[in-house]
N, C-alpha and C positions, 0 to 999 in steps of 0.2 A: 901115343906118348906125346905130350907136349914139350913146345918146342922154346926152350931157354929166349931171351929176350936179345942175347949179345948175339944170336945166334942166328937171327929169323930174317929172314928177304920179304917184306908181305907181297908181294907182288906175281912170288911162286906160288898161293896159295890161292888161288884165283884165276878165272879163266880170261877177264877182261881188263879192264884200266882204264878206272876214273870215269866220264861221260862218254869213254868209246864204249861203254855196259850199255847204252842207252836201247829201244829199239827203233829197230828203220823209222823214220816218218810213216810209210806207208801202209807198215803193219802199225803202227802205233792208229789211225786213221779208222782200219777196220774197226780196230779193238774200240774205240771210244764210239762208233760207227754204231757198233752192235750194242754199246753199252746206254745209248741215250745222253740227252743232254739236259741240262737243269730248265725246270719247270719255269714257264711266265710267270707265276704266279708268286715265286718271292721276288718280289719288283725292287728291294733295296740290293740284291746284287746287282752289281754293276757289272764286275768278271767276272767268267763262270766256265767251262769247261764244253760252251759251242763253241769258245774264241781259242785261238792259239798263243795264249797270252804268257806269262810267265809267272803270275801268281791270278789267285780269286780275288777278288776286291766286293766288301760290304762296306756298302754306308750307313751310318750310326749315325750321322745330321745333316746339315748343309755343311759345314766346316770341319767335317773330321768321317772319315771311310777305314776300315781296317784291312790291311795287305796280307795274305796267307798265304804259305808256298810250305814245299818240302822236296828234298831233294838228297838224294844217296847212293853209295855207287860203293865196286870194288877197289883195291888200294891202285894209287896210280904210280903211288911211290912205294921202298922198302922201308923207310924209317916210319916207324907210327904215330911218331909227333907230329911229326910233317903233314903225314898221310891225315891226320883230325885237321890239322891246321888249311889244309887244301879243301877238303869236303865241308868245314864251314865257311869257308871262302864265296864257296861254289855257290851250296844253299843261301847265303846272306845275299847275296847277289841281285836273286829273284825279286827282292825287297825294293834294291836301290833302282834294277831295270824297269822299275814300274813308277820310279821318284819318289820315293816312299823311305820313311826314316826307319829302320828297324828296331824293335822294343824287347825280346824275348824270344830265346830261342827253345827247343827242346831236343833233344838226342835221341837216335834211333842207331842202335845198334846189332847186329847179327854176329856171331861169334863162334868158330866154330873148338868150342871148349876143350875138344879131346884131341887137337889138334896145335892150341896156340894157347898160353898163357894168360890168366886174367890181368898179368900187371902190363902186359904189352895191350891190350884194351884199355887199362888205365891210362896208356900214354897215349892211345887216339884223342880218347875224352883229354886230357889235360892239352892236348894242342887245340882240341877245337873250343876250349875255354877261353886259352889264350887269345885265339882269333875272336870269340865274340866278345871278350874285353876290350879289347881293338874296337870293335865295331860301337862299344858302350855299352851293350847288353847282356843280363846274365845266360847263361846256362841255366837253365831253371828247372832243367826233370829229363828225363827220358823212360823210352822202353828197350827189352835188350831179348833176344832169342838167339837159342842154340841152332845154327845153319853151315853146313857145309861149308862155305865160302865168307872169310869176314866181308863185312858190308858197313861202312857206317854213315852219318849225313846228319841231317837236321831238319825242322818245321820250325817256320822261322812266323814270326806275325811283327808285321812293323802297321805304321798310322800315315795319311797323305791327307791333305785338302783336295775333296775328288775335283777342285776346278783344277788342280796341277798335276790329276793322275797322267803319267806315259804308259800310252801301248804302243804295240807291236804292229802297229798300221793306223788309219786314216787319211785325212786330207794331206797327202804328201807328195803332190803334183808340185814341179817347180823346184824339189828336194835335189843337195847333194848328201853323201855318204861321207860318213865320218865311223872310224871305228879306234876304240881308247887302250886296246893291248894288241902287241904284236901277235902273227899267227906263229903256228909249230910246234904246241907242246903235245900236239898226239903221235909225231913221229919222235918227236925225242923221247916220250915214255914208252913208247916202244922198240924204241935203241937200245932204252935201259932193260925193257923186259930180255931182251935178245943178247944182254953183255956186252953189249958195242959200246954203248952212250960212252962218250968224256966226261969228267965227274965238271967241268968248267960248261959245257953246252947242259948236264943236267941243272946245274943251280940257276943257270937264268932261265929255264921252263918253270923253277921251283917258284922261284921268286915272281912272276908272274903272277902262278895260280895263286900264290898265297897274298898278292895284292890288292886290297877289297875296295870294293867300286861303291866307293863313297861320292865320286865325281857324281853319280845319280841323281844324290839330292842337289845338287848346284842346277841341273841340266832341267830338274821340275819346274824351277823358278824361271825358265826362259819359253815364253811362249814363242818362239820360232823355233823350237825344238818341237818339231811334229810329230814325229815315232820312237822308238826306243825299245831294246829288248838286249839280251846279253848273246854272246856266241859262245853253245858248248856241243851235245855231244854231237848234232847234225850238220858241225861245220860254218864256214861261212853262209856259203852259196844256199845251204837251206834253210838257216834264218833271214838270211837274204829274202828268200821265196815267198816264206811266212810272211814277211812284210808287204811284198810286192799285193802277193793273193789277198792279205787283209785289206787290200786300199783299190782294188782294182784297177793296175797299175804293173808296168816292166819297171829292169834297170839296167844299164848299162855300167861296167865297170871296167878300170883301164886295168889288167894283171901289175904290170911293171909300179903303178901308186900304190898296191896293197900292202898295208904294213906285214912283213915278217919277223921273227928273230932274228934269223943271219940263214937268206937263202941259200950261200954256198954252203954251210953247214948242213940245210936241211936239204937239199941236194942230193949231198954227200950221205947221209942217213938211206936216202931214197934209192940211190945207185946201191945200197947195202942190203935190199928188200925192208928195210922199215917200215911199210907200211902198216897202221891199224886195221885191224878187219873192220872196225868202221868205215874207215874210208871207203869201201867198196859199197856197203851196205847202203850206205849214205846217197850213192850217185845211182844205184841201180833206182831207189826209190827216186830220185827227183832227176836224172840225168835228159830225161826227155822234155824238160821245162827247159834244156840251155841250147844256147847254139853247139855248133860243133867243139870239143877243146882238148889239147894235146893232151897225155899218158900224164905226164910232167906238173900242169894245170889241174889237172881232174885232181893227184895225188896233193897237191898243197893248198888248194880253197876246198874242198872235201873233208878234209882232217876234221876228225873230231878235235873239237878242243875241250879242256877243263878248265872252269872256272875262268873263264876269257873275257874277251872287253866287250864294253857295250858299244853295237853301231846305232850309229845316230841319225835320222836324218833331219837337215835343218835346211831352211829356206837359204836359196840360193846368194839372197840380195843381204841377209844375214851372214856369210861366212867371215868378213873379215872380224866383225865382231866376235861371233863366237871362238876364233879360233886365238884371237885376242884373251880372252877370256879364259880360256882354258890355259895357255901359257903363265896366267897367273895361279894357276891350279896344278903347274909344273906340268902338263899336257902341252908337248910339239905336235900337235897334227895337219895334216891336209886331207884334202878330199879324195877319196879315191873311185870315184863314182856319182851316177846323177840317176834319179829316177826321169824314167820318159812314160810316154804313153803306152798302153796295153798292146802289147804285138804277139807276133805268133812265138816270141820266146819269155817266157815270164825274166830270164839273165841272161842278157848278154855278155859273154867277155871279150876285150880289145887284146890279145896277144901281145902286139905289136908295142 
């Protein structure tokens, strides 16, 4: 029987939430391991699926490259406006963490029809419309299948000057760390999965994810903006990693400078077992990359996050400008981290 629209949680309908759906790093690893990676021999990709990048990048001339991505997940929220408005958040994302403008989106939808109401599908699509009007781009098609579990997301293609593409590593010796959204919405959606969450701690995780990281293309135009990639379902600490391992290179990071939403909050969530089962999946994959780090630690840079901010690294002799900069782009940040030389921990964390 399906299930009235005034009536539905989507979040019961489903085993995970948001980019905590993701898999490990590790298995993800095999899996692309066993599956091969793109051939030399189309030499206009630029990005390709040897790199851990965040979207494909093909160039089409010297002054224009095409940015491809897609990305979709189960609901992270009950509201299913929300729930579209967050999953094209997430997927646009990939666009800007690459500096890249986005043009056109598409919709991928999974539904499970005997179960959940076509107009409550309607109301994903219409918030992720919403969101890609925001971004300037239309919704332009999708595809939709009958599955167990609703799912929905987007394949987004946006355009970059491949001299201003950002990835997710290179020369970024000399780099501090910069990251543009607080952490914590994978233990507050899991608050909310468990009936705990304050509807006041769920709206600022809401508002987060639904905030779209258009700062991207400002940050393509800054050549001392070195690396660049967005934080979701493998946490900080493993896009962290991604970065470190693409540039052969550590980093150190202070805990206490990491941006949160409101650590006694998520604290408070933590002493409640909130934890995402990503979070565990996440460290067991990459735990041996870090130095040693409390229960405490592991559970709040581990978080899956959705649709989260882009960390940045930028030369060190660069900071007051940038951070300049970004103040005029309504961004308060500081640094909360430096990349060092290659040691026997790809992260280190300062506790202290």
């Amino acid at each position: 029987m399906q299930v009235h629209q005034e009536k539905i949680k989507l979040t019961e309908y489903s085993h995970g939430a948001g980019c905590g759906c993701k898999i490990a790093p590790d298995v993800l690893d095999q899996i692309l391991h066993k599956s091969g990676t793109q051939s030399s021999e189309f030499t206009s990709l630029l990005v390709g699926n040897k790199d851990k990048d965040d979207a494909a990048v093909w160039q089409i001339n010297d002054n224009q490259a095409v940015i491809s991505t897609t990305d979709f997940f189960m609901p992270i929220v009950d509201d299913p406006f929300t729930f579209g408005k967050i999953a094209a958040t997430n997927a646009i994302s990939d666009i800007y963490a690459m500096g890249g403008s986005p043009i056109m989106a598409i919709a991928i939808l999974g539904w499970p029809v005997d179960k959940l109401s076509p107009d409550i599908a309607g109301e994903v699509i219409a918030g992720a419309r919403e969101t890609c009007l925001e971004a300037g781009i239309p919704l332009a098609g999708g595809h939709s299948i009958d599955c167990p579990e609703p799912i929905f997301g987007l394949s987004v293609n946006g355009l970059i000057d491949p001299s201003k593409l950002k990835r997710n590593g290179g020369d970024i010796s000399n780099c501090v760390l910069y990251l543009t959204k607080a952490l914590g919405v994978g233990i507050i959606a899991t608050a909310q999965k468990k009936g705990m969450v304050e509807q006041e701690h769920l709206q600022m995780a809401i508002q987060s994810m639904t905030s779209l990281n258009k700062i991207g293309m400002i940050l393509s135009e800054m050549p001392q903006v070195k690396a660049m990639t967005d934080v979701t379902g493998f946490g900080l600490l493993g896009h962290l990693i991604e970065m470190c391992e693409s540039s052969h290179q550590s980093a150190v990071i202070n805990f206490e400078d990491v941006p949160f939403i409101d650590r006694e909050v998520l604290n408070d969530y933590l002493d409640k077992k909130c934890v995402p089962g990503g979070t565990n999946r996440n460290f067991r994959s990459y735990g041996h990359k870090l130095n040693v780090i409390s229960e405490q630690v592991k559970n709040l840079l581990c978080d899956p996050q959705t649709s989260g901010g882009l960390l940045v690294a930028v030369e060190a002799a660069f900071m007051t400008e940038f951070e300049s900069k970004m103040k005029e782009n309504g961004f308060i940040l500081s640094s909360f981290g430096r990349i060092i030389p290659k040691n026997d921990h790809v992260v280190n964390i300062n506790e202290a």
